[in-house]
VMD Tcl script that draws the C-alpha trace (Angstrom):
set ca {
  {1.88 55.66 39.71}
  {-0.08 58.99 40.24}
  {1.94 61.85 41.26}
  {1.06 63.02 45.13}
  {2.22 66.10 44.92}
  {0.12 67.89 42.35}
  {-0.48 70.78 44.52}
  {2.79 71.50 44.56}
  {3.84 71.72 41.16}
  {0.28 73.68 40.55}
  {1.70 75.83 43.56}
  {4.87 76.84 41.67}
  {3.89 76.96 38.22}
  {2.00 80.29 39.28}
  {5.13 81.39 40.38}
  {7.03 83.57 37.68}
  {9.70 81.37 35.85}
  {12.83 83.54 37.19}
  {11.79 83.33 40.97}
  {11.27 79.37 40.88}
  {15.26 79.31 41.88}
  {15.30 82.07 43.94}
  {12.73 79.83 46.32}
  {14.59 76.55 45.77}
  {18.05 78.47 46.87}
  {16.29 79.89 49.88}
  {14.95 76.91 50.93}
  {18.36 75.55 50.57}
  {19.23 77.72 53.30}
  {17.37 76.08 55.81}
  {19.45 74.02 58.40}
  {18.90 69.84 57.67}
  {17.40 71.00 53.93}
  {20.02 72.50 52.57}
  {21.17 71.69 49.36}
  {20.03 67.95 49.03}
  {16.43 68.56 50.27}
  {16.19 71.58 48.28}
  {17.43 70.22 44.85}
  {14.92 67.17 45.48}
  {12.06 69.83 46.56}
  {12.66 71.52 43.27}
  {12.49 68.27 41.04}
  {9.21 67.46 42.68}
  {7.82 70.90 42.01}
  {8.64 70.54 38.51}
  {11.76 72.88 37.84}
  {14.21 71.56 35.32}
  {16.67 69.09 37.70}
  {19.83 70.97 36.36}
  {18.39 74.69 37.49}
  {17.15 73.02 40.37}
  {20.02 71.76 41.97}
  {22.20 74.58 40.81}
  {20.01 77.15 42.63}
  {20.07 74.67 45.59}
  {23.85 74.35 45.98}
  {23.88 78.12 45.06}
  {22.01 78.79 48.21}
  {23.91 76.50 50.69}
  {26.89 77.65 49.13}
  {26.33 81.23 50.01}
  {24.64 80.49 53.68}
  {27.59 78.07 54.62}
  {30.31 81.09 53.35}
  {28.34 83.56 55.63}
  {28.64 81.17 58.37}
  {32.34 80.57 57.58}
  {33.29 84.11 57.53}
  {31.26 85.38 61.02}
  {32.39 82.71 62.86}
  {35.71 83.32 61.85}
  {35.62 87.04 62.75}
  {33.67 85.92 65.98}
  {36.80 83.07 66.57}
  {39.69 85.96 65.85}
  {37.83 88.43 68.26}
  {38.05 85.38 71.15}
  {41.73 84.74 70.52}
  {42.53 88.15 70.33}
  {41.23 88.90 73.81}
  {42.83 85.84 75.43}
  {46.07 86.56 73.70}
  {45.77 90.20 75.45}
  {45.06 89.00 78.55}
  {47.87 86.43 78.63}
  {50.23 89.32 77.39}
  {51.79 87.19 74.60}
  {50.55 88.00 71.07}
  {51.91 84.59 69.66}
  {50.62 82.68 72.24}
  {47.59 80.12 72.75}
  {45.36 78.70 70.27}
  {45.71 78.36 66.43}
  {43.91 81.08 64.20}
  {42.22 80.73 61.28}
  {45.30 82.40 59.84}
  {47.81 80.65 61.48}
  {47.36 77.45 59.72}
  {48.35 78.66 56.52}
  {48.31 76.45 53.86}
  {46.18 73.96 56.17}
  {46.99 70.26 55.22}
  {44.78 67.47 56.28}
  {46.69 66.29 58.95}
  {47.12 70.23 60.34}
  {44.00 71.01 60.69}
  {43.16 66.86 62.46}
  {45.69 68.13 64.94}
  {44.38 71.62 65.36}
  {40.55 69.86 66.10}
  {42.18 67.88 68.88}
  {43.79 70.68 70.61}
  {41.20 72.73 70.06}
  {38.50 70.83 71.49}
  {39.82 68.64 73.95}
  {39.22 70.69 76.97}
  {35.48 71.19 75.80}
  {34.78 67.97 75.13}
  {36.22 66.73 78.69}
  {34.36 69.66 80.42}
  {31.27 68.45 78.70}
  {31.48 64.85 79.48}
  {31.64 65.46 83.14}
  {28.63 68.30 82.93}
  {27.10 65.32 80.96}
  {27.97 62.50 83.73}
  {26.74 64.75 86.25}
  {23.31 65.83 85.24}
  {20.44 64.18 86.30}
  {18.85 62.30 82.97}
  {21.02 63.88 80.20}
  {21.03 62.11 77.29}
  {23.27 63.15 73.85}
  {21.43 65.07 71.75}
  {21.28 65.00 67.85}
  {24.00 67.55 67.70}
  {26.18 66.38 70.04}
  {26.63 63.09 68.80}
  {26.58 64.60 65.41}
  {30.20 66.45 66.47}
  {31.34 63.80 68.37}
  {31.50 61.97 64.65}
  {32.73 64.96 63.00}
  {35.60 65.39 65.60}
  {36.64 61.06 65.15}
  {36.33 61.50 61.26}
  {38.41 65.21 61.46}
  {40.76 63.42 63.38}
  {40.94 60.21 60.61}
  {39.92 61.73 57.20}
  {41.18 65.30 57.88}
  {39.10 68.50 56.44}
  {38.68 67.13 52.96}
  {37.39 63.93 54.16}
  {35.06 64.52 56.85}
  {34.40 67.35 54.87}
  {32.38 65.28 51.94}
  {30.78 62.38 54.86}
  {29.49 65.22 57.06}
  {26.50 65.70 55.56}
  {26.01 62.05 56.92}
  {26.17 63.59 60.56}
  {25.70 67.48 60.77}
  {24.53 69.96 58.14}
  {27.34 71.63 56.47}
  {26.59 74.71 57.85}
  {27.31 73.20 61.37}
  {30.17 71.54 59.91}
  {31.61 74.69 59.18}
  {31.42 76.45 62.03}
  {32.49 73.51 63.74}
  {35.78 73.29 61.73}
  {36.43 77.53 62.08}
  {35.72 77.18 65.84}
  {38.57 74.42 65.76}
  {40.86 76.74 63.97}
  {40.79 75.78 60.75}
  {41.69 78.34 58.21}
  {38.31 79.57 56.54}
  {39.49 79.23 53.01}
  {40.31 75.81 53.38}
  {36.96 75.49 55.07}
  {34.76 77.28 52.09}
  {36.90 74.98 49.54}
  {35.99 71.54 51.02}
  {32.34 72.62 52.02}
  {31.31 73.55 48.35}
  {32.96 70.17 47.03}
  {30.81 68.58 50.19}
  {27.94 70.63 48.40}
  {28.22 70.45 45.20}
  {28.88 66.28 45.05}
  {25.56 65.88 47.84}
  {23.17 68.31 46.39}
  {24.19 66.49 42.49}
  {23.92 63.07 43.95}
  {20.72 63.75 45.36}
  {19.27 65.35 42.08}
  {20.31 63.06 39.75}
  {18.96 60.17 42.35}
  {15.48 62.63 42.38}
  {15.37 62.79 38.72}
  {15.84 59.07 37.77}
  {13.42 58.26 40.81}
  {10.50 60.47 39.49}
  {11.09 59.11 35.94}
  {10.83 55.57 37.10}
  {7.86 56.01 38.72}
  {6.42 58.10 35.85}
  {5.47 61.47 37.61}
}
mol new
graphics top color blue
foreach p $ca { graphics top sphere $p radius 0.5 }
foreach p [lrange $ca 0 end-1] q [lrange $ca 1 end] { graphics top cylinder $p $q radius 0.2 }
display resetview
């Protein structure tokens, strides 16, 4: 079978050698790309599979850690103020700190609490509006909360990508209180294993069909 895509790989191999990652990894950036669409992008185009999907978990890996760490600062600067208001510094909420050493089953527990007034307040702003259907996103959480809950970070973790993109994921998890280095850990396993399965699936695909 021809190859469809000739442009493309004309398209990059005017592009100097050493920049062909850089564009894979930024494209890798992009929400619902990310490391999978970006790895397979680059085996179309041409680029060695292996540098390919290197530069593409490269690039989620560093989008999803600047996620991690604002919306951890963002998370800390909320609890902080509520904590001063209430007038007792070891009072509501979990940190991203206080979790320590977060096990699975800490962090399942730290979701719940987390999010269980939100997701009540939005299933009666939900009920009450006229025509509202779930969106994409919402339903996406609403499986990322049941599988936090069952699977715990490392678990939902790797089937997430199945649901949200990982960058969601993990601002989903810091929002629930989860401590960020556990979140960074389980997101770049999520990362690497997705964006290898995908280009090694890419690369025996485009050999099969001879392109």
């Amino acid at each position: 079978m021809d190859n469809p895509y000739p442009w493309l790989q004309d398209f990059i191999n005017q592009v100097p050698d050493i920049l062909q990652p850089l564009m894979v990894a930024v494209v890798a950036m992009i929400p619902y790309i990310e490391g999978e669409g970006a790895a397979a992008f680059g085996i179309i185009a041409g680029i060695n599979p292996i540098v390919a999907a290197v530069a593409a978990a490269a690039g989620n890996i560093l989008c999803v850690i600047g996620v991690v760490l604002l919306g951890s600062r963002i998370r800390g600067g909320v609890v902080a103020r509520r904590q001063a208001r209430a007038g007792s510094p070891g009072g509501a909420g979990v940190t991203s700190s206080g979790l320590g050493e977060t096990d699975a089953a800490t962090a399942a527990t730290a979701t719940v609490v987390a999010e269980n007034e939100g997701a009540e307040n939005e299933g009666a702003e939900n009920e009450g509006a006229d025509d509202a259907k779930p969106t994409h996103a919402s339903k996406g959480r609403d499986k990322l909360r049941r599988w936090l809950v069952r699977f715990g970070v490392p678990g939902a973790s790797i089937i997430a990508p199945l649901a949200l993109p990982t960058m969601l994921t993990a601002a989903f998890f810091v929002a629930s209180g989860v401590r960020k280095e556990w979140v960074i850990l389980w997101q770049v396993v999520a990362i690497v294993l997705w964006t290898g399965a995908v280009a090694a699936a890419a690369t025996g695909l485009l050999t099969l069909l001879g392109w």
